[in-house]
MARVEX-988361 format. One record per residue (C-alpha): x, y, z; residue number from 1. Coordinates in Angstrom, 1 decimal, m for minus. Each point is the difference from the previous one (the first is absolute). Layout:
REM MARVEX-988361
+--------+--------+--------+-----+
!      u !      v !      w ! num !
+--------+--------+--------+-----+
!      X !      Y !      Z ! NUM !
...
+--------+--------+--------+-----+
END
This chain:
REM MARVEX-988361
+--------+--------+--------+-----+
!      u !      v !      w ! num !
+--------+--------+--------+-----+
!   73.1 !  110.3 !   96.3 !   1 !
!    2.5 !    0.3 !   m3.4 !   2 !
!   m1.3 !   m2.4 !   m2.7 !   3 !
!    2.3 !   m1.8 !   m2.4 !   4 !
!   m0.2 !    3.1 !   m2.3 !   5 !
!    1.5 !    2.7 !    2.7 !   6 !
!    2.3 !   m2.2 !    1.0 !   7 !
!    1.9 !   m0.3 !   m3.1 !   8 !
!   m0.6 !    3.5 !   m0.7 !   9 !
!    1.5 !    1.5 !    3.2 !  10 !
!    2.8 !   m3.0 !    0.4 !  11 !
!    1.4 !    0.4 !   m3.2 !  12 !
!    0.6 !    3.9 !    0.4 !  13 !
!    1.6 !   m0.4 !    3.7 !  14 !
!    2.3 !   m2.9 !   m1.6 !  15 !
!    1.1 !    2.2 !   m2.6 !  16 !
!    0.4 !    3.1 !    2.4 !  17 !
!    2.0 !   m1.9 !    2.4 !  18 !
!    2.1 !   m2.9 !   m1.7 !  19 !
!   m0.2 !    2.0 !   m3.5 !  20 !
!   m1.3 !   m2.7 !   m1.9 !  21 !
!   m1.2 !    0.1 !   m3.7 !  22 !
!   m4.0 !    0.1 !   m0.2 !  23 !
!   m0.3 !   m3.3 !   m1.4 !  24 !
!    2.4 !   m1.8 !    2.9 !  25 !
!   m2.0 !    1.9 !    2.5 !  26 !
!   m3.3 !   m1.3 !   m1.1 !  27 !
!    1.3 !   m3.9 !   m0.4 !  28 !
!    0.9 !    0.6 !    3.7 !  29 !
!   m3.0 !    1.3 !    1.3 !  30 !
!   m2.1 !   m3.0 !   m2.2 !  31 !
!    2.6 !   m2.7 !    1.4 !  32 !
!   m0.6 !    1.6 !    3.7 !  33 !
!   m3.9 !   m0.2 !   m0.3 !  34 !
!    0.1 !   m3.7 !   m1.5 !  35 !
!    2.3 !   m0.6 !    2.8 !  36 !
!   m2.6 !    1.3 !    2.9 !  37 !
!   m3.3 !   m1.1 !   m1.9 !  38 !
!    1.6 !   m3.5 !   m1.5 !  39 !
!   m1.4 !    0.8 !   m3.7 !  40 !
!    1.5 !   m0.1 !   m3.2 !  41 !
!    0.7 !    3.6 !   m1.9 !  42 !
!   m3.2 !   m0.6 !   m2.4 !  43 !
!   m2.0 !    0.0 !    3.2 !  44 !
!    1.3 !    3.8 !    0.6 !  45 !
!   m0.9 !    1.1 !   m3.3 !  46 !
!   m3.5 !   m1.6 !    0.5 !  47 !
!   m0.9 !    1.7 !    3.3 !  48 !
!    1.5 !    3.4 !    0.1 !  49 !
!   m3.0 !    1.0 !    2.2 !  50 !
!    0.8 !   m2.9 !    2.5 !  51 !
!    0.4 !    1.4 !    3.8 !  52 !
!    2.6 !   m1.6 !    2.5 !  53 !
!   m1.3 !   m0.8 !    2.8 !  54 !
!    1.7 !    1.2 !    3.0 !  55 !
!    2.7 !   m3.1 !    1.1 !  56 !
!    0.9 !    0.2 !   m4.1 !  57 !
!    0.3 !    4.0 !    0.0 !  58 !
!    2.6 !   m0.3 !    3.1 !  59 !
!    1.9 !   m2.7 !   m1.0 !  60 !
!    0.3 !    1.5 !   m3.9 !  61 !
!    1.1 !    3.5 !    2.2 !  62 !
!    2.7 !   m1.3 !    1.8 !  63 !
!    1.1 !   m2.4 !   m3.2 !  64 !
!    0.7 !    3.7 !   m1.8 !  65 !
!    0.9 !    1.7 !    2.6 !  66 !
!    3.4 !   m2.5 !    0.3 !  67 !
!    0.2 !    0.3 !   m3.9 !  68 !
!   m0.1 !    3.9 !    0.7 !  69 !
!    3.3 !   m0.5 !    2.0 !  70 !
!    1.8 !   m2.3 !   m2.5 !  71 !
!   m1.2 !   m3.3 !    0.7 !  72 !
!    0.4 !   m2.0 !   m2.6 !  73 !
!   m3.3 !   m0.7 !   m1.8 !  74 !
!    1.3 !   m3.6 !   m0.4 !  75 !
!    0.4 !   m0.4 !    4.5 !  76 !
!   m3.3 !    1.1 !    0.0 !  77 !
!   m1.8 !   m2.4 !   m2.1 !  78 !
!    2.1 !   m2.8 !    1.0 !  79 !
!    0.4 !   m1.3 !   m3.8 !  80 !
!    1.7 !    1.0 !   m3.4 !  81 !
!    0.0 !   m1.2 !   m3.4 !  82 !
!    2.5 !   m1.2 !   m2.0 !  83 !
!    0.3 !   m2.1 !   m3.4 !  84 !
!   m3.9 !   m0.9 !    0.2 !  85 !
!    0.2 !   m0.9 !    3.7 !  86 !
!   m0.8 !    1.2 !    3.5 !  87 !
!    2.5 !   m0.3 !    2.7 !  88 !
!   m0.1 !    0.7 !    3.3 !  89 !
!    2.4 !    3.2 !    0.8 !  90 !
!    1.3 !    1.0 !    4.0 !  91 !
!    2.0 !    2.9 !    1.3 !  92 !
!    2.7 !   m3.8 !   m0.5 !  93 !
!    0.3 !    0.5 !   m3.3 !  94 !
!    0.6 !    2.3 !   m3.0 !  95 !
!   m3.1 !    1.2 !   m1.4 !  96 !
!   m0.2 !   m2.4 !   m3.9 !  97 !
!    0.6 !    2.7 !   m2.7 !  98 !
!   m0.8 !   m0.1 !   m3.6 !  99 !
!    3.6 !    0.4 !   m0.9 ! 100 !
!    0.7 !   m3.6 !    1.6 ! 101 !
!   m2.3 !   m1.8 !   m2.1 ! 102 !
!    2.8 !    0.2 !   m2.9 ! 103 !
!    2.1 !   m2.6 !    1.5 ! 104 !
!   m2.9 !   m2.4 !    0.6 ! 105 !
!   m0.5 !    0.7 !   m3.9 ! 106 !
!    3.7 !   m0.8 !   m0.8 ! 107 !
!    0.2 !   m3.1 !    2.2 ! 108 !
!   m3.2 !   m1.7 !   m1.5 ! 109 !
!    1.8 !    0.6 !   m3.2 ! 110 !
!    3.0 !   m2.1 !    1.0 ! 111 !
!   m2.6 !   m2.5 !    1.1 ! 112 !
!   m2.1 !   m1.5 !   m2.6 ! 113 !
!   m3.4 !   m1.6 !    1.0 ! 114 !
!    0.4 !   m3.5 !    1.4 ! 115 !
!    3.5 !    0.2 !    0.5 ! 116 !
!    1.5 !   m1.4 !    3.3 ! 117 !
!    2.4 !    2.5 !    1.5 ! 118 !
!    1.2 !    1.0 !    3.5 ! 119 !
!   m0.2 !    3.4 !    0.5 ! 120 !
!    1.3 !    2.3 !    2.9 ! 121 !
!   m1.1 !    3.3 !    1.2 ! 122 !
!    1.8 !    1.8 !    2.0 ! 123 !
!   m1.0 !    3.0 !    2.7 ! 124 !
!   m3.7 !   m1.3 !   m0.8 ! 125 !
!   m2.0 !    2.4 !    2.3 ! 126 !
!   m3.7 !   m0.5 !   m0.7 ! 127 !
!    1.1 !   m2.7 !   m2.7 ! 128 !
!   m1.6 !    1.6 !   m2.5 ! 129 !
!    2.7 !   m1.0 !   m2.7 ! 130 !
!    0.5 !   m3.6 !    1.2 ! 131 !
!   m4.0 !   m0.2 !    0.5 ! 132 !
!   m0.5 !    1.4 !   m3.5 ! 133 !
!    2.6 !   m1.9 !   m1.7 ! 134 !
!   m1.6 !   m2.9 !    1.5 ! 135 !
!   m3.2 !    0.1 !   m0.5 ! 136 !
!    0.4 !    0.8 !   m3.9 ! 137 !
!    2.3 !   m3.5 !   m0.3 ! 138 !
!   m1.1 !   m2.3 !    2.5 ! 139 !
!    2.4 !   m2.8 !   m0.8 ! 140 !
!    3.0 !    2.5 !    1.2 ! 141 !
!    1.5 !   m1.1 !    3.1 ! 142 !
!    0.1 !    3.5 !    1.8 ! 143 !
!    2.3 !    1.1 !    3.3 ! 144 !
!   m0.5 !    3.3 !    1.4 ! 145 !
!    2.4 !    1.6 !    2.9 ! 146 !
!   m0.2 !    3.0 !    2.0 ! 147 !
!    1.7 !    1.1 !    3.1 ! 148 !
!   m3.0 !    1.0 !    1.8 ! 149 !
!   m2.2 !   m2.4 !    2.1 ! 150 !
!   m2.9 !    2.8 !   m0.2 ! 151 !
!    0.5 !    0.3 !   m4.2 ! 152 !
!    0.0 !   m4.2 !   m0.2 ! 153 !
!   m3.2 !   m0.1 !    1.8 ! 154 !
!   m1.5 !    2.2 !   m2.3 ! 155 !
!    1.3 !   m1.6 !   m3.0 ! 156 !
!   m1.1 !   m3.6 !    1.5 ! 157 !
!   m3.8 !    2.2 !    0.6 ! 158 !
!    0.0 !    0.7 !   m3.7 ! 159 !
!    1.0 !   m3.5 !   m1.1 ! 160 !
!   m2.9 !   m1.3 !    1.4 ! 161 !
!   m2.8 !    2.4 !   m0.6 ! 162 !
!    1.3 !   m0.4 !   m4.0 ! 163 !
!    0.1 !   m3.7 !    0.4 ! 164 !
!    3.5 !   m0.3 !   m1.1 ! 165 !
!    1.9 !   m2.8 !    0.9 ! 166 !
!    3.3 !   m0.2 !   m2.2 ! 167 !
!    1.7 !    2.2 !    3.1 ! 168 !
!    2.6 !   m0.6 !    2.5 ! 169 !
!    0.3 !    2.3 !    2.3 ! 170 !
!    3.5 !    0.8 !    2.0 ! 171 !
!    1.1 !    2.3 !    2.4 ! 172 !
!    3.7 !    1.1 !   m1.6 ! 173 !
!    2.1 !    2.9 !    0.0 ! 174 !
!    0.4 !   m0.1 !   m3.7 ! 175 !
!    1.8 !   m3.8 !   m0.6 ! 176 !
!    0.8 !   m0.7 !    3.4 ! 177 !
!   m2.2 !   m2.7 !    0.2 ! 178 !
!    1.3 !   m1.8 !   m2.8 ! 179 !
!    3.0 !   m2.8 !   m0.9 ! 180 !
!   m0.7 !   m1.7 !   m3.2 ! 181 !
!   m3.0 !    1.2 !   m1.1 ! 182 !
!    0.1 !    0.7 !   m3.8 ! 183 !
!   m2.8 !    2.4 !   m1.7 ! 184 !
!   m0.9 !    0.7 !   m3.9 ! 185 !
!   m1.2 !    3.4 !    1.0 ! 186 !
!    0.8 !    2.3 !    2.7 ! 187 !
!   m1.9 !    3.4 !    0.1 ! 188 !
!    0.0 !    2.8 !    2.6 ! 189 !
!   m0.8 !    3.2 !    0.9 ! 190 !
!    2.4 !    0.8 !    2.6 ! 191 !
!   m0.2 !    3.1 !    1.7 ! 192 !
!    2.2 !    2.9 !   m2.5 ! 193 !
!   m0.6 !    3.8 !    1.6 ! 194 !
!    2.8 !    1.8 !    1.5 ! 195 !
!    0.2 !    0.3 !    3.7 ! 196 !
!    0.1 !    3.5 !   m0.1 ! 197 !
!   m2.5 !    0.5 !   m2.7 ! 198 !
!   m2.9 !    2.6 !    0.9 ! 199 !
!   m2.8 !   m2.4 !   m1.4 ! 200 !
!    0.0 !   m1.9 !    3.1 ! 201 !
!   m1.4 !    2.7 !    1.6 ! 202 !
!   m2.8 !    0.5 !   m2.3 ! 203 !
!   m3.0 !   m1.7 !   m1.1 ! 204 !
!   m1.0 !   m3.3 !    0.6 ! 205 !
!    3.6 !   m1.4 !    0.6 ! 206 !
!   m0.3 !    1.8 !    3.3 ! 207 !
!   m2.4 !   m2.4 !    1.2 ! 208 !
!    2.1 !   m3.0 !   m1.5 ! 209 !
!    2.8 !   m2.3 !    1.7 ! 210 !
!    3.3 !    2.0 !   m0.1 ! 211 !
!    1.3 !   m3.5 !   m0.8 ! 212 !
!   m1.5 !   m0.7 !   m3.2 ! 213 !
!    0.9 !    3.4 !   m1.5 ! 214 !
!    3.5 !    1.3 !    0.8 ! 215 !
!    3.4 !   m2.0 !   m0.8 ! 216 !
!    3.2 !    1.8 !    0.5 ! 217 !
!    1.7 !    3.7 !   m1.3 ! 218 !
!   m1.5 !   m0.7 !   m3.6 ! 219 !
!   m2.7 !   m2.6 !    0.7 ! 220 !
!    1.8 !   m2.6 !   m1.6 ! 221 !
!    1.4 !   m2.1 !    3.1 ! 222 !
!   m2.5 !   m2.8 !   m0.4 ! 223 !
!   m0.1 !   m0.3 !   m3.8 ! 224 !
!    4.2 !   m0.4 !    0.2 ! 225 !
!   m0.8 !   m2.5 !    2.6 ! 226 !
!   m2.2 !   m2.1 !   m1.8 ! 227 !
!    1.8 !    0.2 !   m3.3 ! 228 !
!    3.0 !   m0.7 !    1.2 ! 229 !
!   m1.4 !   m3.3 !    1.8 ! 230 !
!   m2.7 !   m0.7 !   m2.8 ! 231 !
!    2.7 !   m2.6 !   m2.2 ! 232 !
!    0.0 !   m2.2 !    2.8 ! 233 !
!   m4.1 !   m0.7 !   m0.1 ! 234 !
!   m0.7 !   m0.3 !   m3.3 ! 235 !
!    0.0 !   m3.0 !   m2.5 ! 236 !
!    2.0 !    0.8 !   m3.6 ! 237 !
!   m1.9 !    2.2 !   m1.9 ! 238 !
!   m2.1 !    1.3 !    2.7 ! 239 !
!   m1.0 !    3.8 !    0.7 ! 240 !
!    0.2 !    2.6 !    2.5 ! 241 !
!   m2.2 !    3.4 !   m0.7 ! 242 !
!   m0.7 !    2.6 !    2.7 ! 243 !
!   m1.7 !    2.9 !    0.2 ! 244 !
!    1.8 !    3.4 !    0.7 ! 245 !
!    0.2 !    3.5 !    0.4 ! 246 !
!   m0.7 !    2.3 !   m3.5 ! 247 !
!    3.7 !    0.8 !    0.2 ! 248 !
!    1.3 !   m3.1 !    0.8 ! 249 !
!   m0.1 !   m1.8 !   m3.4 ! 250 !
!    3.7 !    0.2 !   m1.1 ! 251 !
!    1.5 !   m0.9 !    3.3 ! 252 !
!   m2.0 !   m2.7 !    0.7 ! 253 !
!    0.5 !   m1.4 !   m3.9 ! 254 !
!    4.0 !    0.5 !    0.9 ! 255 !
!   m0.4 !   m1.9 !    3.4 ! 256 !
!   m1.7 !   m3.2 !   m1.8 ! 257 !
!    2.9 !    0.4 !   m3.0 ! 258 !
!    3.2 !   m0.2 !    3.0 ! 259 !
!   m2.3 !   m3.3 !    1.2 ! 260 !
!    0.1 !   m1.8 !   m2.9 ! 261 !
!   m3.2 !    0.9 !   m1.1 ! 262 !
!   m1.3 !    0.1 !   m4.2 ! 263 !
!   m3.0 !    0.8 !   m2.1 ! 264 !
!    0.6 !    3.0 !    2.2 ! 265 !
!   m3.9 !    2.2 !   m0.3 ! 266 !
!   m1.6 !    3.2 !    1.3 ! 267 !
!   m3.6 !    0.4 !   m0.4 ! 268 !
!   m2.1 !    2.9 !    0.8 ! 269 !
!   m2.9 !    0.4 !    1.8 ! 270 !
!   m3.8 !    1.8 !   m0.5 ! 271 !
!    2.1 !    3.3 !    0.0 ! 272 !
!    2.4 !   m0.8 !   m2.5 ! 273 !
!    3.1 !   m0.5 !    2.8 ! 274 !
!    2.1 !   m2.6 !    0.2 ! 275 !
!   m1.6 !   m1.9 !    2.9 ! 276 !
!    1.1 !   m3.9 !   m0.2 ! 277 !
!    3.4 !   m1.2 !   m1.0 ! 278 !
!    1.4 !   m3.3 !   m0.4 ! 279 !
!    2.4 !   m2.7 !   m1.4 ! 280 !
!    0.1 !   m3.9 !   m0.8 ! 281 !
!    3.0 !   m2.1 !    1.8 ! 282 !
!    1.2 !   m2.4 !   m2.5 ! 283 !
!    3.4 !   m0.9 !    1.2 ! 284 !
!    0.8 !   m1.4 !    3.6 ! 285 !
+--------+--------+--------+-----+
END
């Protein structure tokens, strides 16, 4: 049978052959695979390179890489991702959390110093991972999150409680259709922004995530007009919108706030250096 050492060998190279991944992302994989199977932590790998798997582990690890072989993201497989110190829960019902995301987590908290009482919407939540971090770094922030889909609210209601975070309502809305009066400080959002027709769909790990939550129109902005447009309604003077878009996105989305009645109009950029997050503060009603 392969012990811990073949394993990483021999994983790594076919992940590299077939997905063309970079050594050092092939060989996180193939660790995060084997904690997966054998329930360890990574030092426990580096400890026992000679370790053999006994049979049940070797099959399961096999058919784990074998779906990563074809594209599966490594994220489906494990059940679990990351993100701003946390682990959430992640489904083929939601977009896989990216580092690029974290960003407007970092600019909200900003905008909400600790032991302030705000309300606080986010919009399209998914796996909740904004509204969840948001939430649990200023617990005295009265949180509402909203998606669309009953499949990514359950998650998102999953991930609340295995963080033991409380400050979050969750509702079933497309976008503010499940709102009348309600007034926020804050709303944030990252709405879906590629192009229908753009060949990334088809590619990747977005192919094994919801169509839905990716794709908005001709030039990906059909959601971001939408909730920009109906954004003054829901917010209290002085509050903020930001969203996260597309690298190319930046100035249009900066001009849609501006014909809203948007100020302190901002881009900020993300761990590539692109504009990633944009956003504005509503001061007159």
């Amino acid at each position: 049978m392969p012990t811990i050492a073949d394993i990483q060998q021999g994983g790594a190279r076919q992940l590299i052959a077939a997905l063309e991944l970079d050594k050092e992302t092939a060989r996180i994989e193939i660790q995060c695979l084997l904690q997966h199977v054998l329930g360890v932590p990574k030092a426990y790998l580096l400890a026992h390179p000679e370790q053999v798997l006994s049979a049940d582990q070797a099959v399961v690890h096999a058919a784990l890489l074998q779906r990563r072989l074809c594209g599966e993201p490594i994220a489906h497989l494990l059940g679990e991702r990351e993100f701003f110190g946390l682990n959430f829960k992640v489904t083929p019902a939601t977009l896989i959390p990216r580092p690029d995301t974290e960003l407007i987590v970092e600019l909200a908290l900003q905008r909400l110093p600790p032991n302030s009482v705000h309300q606080v919407l986010d919009m399209g939540t998914g796996s909740g991972i904004i509204a969840l971090c948001i939430a649990h770094s200023r617990r005295n922030v009265s949180m509402v999150a909203v998606d669309a889909s009953p499949e990514a609210l359950a998650v998102a209601m999953q991930n609340a409680s295995r963080l033991d975070v409380r400050n979050v309502t969750f509702l079933q809305s497309d976008w503010f259709s499940a709102f009348d009066t309600e007034r926020f400080d804050l709303i944030v959002s990252n709405p879906p922004y590629i192009e229908d027709a753009d060949e990334h769909l088809n590619q990747g790990d977005l192919r094994f995530e919801p169509i839905t939550a990716l794709a908005s129109g001709v030039d990906g902005l059909d959601d971001i007009r939408r909730i920009v447009k109906q954004a003054p309604r829901y917010l209290n003077e002085n509050g903020w919108l930001m969203l996260e878009h597309g690298y190319n996105q930046a100035e249009a989305v900066c001009e849609l706030l501006d014909q809203s009645g948007f100020t302190s109009i901002f881009s900020e950029k993300d761990l590539s250096g692109i504009d990633r997050v944009s956003g504005g503060k509503l001061i007159n009603q």
